[in-house]
N, C-alpha and C positions, 0 to 999 in steps of 0.2 A: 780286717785289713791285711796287706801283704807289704813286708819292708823285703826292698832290693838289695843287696850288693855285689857289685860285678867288680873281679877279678881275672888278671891277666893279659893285661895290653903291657905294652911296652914298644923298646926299638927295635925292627928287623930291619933290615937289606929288602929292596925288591926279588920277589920271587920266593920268598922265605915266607914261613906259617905261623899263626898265631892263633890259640884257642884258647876262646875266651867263656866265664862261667859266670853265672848270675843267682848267686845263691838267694834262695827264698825263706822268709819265718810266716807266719802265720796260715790257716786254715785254709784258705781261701787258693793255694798253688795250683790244687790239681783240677779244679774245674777255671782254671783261668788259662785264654789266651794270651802267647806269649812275644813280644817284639822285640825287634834290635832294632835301634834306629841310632843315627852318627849325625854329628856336626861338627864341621871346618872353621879355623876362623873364617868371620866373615860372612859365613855361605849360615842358609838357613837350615833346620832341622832337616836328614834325609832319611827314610825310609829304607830298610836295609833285609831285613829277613822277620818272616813270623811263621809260628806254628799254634796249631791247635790246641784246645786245654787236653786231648786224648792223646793230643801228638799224632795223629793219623794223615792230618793235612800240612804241608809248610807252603810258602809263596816266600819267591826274591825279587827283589831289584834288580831289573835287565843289567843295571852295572857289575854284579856280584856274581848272577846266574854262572854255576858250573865252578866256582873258586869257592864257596862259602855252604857251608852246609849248616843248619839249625836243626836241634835236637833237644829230646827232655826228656829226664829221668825223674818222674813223679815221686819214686818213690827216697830221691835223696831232695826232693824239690829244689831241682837244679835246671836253668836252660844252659846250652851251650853255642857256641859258632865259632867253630873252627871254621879259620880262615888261612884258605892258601893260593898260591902265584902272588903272591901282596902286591900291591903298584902303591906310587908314592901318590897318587888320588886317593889312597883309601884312607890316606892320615886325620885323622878326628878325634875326637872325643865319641868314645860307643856308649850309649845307654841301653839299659833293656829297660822293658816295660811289662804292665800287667793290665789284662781285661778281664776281669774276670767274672763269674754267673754262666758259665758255658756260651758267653758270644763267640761270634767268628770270629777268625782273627782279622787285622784291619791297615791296612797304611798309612791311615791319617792317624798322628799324635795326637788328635785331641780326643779320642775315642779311648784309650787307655788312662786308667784312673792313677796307676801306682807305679812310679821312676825311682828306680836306681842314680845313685851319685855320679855314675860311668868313669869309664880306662879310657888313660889314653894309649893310642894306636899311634905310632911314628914310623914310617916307610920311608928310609933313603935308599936313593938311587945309587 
């Protein structure tokens, strides 16, 4: 199994940064792909940034593309996503997620077996 917890959301200003971390326990981190995915109220689960279990490949969300970077340090079994230019659209709740077995990584949530509690993310203007 793999337990999540993600730290360091909170409030910024537009245009201000946010990096955020998603500490991992058990065995299973380094051959598991990894997601970030956010929900608003209201609005449904979105898709936000994933990387590989080797960390070699990432993919974003054309809303994030060029602000947001995902990265993993296997060996502290940590993902991360700094976040910058923030806009007040980006305000959610972030979860990261886990796939793990060395699949690809994926944009649909129902593909990831293991969720973090998630940060919130508050962006005023």
């Amino acid at each position: 199994q793999v337990q999540l917890v993600e730290s360091g959301g909170g409030l910024v200003q537009a245009g201000g940064s946010l990096r955020l971390a998603c500490a991992a326990s058990g065995r299973l981190f380094s051959i598991s792909s990894m997601g970030w995915f956010r929900q608003a109220p209201g609005k449904e689960s979105e898709f936000v940034a994933a990387i590989g279990w080797s960390g070699g490949t990432t993919y974003y969300a054309d809303s994030v593309k060029g602000r947001f970077t995902i990265s993993r340090d296997n060996a502290k079994n940590t993902v991360y996503l700094q976040m910058n230019s923030l806009k007040p659209e980006d305000t959610a709740v972030y979860y990261c997620a886990a796939r793990p077995y060395y699949h690809n990584y994926s944009t649909r949530p129902d593909e990831y077996d293991y969720w973090g509690q998630g940060t919130q993310v508050t962006v005023t203007s």
